[in-house]
N, C-alpha and C positions, 0 to 999 in steps of 0.2 A: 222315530224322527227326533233330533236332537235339537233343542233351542239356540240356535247360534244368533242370537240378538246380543252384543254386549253393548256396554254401557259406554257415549260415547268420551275418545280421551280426550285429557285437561294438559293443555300445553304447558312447559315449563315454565314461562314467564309467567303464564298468569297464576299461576301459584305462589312463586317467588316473588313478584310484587306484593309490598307491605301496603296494606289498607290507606287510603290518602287520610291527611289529618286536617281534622280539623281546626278551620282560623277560630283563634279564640276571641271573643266575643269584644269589640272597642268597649274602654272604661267609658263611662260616661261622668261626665263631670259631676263634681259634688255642687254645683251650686248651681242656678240656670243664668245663661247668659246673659239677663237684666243686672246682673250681680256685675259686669261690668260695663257696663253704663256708665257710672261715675266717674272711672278712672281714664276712660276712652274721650271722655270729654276734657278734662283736666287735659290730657296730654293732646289732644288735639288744637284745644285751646292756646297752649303755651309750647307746643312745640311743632306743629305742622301749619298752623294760620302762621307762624312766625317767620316758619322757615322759607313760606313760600311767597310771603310779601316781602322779605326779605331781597329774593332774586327778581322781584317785579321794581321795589325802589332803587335797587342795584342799575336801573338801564335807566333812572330817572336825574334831575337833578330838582331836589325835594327840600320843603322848609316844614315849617308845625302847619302852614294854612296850607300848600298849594302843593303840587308837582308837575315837572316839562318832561315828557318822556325826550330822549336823549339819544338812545339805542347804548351800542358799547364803547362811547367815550365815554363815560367813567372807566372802565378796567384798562384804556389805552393810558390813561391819564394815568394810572395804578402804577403800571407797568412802568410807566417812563420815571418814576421816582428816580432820584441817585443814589440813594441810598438802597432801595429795596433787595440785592442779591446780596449785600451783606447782612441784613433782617434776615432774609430767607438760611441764610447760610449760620448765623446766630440761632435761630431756633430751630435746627436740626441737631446743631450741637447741644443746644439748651437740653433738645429733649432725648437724643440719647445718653448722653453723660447722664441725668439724672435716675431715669429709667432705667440702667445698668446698672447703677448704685444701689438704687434701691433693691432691686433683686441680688444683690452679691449680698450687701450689709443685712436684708430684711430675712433672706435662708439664713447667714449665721447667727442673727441673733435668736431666729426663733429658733432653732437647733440648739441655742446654750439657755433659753426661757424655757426650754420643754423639758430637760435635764431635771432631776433630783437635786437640787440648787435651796439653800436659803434663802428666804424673803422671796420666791420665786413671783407670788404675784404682787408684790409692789414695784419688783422689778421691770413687770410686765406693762403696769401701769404709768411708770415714769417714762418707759421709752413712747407708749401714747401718747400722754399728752398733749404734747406739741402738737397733734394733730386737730385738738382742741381749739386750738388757739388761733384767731382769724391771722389771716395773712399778712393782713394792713399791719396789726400790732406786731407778728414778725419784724415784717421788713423795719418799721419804725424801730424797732427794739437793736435788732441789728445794724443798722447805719449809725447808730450812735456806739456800738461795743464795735464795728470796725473803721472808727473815724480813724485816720491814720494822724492824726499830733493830739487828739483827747483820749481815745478809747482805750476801753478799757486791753483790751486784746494786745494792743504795742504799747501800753503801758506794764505790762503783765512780760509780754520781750523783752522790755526795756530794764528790768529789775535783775533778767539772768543774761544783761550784756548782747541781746541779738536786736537790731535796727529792725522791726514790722516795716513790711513792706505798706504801700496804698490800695487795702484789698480792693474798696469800690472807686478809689479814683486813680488808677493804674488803666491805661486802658485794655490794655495783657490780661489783669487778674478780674478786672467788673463783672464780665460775664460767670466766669467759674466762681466767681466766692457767691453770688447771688444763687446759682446752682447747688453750692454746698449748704445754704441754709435752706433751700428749697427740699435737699435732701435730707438734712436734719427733721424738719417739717412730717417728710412725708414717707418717713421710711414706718411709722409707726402703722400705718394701715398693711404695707407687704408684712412687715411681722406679722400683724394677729392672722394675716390669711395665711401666712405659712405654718403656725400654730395650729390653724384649725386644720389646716391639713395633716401637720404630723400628729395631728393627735390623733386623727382617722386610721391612721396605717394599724392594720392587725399587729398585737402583740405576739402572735404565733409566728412573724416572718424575725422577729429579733430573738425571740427565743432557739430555734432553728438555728442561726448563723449563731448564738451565744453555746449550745453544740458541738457545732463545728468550729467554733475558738476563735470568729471572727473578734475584730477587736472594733473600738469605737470608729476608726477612720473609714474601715471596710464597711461597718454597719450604714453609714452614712454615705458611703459614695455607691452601694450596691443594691441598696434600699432603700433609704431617707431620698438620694435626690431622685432616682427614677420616679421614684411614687408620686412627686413634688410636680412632674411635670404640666398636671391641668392649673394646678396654683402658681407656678410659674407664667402660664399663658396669660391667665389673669391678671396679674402684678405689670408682665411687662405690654398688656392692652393698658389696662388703667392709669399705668405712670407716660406712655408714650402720649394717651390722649391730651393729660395733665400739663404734659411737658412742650407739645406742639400749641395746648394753647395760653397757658401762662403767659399773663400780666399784672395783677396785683404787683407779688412781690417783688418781679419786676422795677414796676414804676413808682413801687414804695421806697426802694433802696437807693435806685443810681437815674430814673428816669429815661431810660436808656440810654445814659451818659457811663464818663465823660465822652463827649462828641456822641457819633453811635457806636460805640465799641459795643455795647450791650442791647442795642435795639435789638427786638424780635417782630415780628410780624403785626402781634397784638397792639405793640404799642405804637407801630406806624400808623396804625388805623386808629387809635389813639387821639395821638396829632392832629390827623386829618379833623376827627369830629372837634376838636377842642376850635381847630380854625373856620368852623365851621361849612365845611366841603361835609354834606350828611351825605351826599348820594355818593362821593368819593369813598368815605369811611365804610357807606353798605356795600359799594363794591368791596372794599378791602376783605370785609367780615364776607363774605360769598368766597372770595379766594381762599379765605384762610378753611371756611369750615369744606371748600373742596381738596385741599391739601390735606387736610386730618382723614376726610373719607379715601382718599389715594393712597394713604398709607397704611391706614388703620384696618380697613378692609379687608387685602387681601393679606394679612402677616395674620388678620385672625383666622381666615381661612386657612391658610398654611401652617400655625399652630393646631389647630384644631383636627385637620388632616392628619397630622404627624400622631395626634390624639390615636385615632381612629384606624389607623395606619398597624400603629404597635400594639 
């Protein structure tokens, strides 16, 4: 009698299935959570108690002793300005003229600072700077080199025969010239992040294209900028926020004169507080920082995407 027991069969999936893997194991942090304590207070302190008394004195009409709750006549009051669509309309342009500059001027120069160049870092250093340097002392500095019958700048016209025009009392040019010193200012911070980025880029991708006989222009448009693109997203968040809420140098140079040719939003709320309307000005400052979150939000989300995307 013959043993006809076989062994029973093993179906082909379950064979062909690869072993599940294992989740590997969450980092755990190097330090324990008391470690920020400190800084969760700090920032609660000066940024979330602030923010949110801020929207409570907003619906108030408020002095240093007392407050009347109101409801949202302050923000109708806001609203009915005569002036305020041209503010609004001024600091959009404020802030993307300048936020575009800075990322066009801030990739070329860090592109010609990363180069094989003499004196490369004191080069580096001078286009900083200015960053250094408070804003007040800018804009002061500047309203007197573009005084239009003293300064130095149409004085400097005037010797090779060309009439300087009235940069800040023009009402045409107040805004844009206040924005090109704004840009001068603040192009030195997109350099050094664009600097630290191309220094990141592996020298295996330019070696590679040096190969293949790329030249400097292709190196730069088929490498240098794609790689650029999370240092990019950051330049044009950081200059957009800058640029939306700019006042100092602003109100250091033209006051947002002459007339309001140069008012921005900031410095209507300005106004307000100087005239003493505080629960007007916290509405203002409520509008303005929901205009910076409306815009700034979703374009990081949508950079960031784009990130993650490619």
């Amino acid at each position: 009698m013959t043993d006809t027991h076989t062994p029973a069969p093993t179906t082909a999936s379950a064979s062909s299935e690869p072993p599940p893997k294992a989740r590997p194991p969450k980092r755990k942090s190097m330090y324990p959570m008391w470690f920020y304590a400190p800084a969760g207070v700090i920032y609660t302190a000066l940024f979330v108690v602030p923010t949110f008394a801020s929207f409570y004195f907003s619906l108030t009409r408020w002095t240093i002793f007392d407050s009347e709750f109101i409801g949202l006549d302050n923000f109708r009051t806001f609203f009915s300005e005569p002036y305020l669509f041209d503010s609004l309309v001024n600091t959009i342009i404020y802030a993307v003229v300048t936020s575009a500059a800075k990322v066009v001027i801030g990739l070329l120069l860090a592109v010609f600072l990363s180069s094989q160049i003499i004196a490369r870092g004191y080069l580096r250093s001078v286009i900083f700077f200015p960053t250094l340097v408070s804003a007040v002392g800018v804009g002061v500095t500047f309203s007197v080199l573009m005084d239009p019958f003293d300064g130095l700048i149409n004085n400097l016209l005037a010797k090779v025969g060309i009439d300087g025009p009235g940069w800040i009392t023009d009402p045409d040019m107040a805004l844009l010239s206040v924005a090109a010193v704004d840009i001068w200012r603040g192009v030195g911070i997109a350099t050094l992040i664009y600097i630290a980025g191309i220094v990141a880029i592996p020298q295996e991708y330019f070696e590679a294209a040096r190969v293949d006989g790329a030249n400097a222009f292709r190196n730069f448009w088929h490498i240098t900028l794609p790689l650029m693109k999370p240092a990019t997203a950051t330049v044009i968040i950081l200059s957009l926020i800058g640029g939306l809420r700019s006042f100092d140098l602003i109100w250091t140079m033209t006051k947002g004169g002459p007339g309001f040719s140069s008012d921005v939003l900031a410095s209507v709320v300005y106004k307000q507080y100087q005239a003493g309307f505080y629960g007007l000005s916290t509405a203002g400052n409520v509008v303005l920082f929901l205009l910076v979150a409306a815009i700034v939000i979703p374009l990081f989300w949508f950079l960031n995407r784009k990130q993650v995307e490619q």
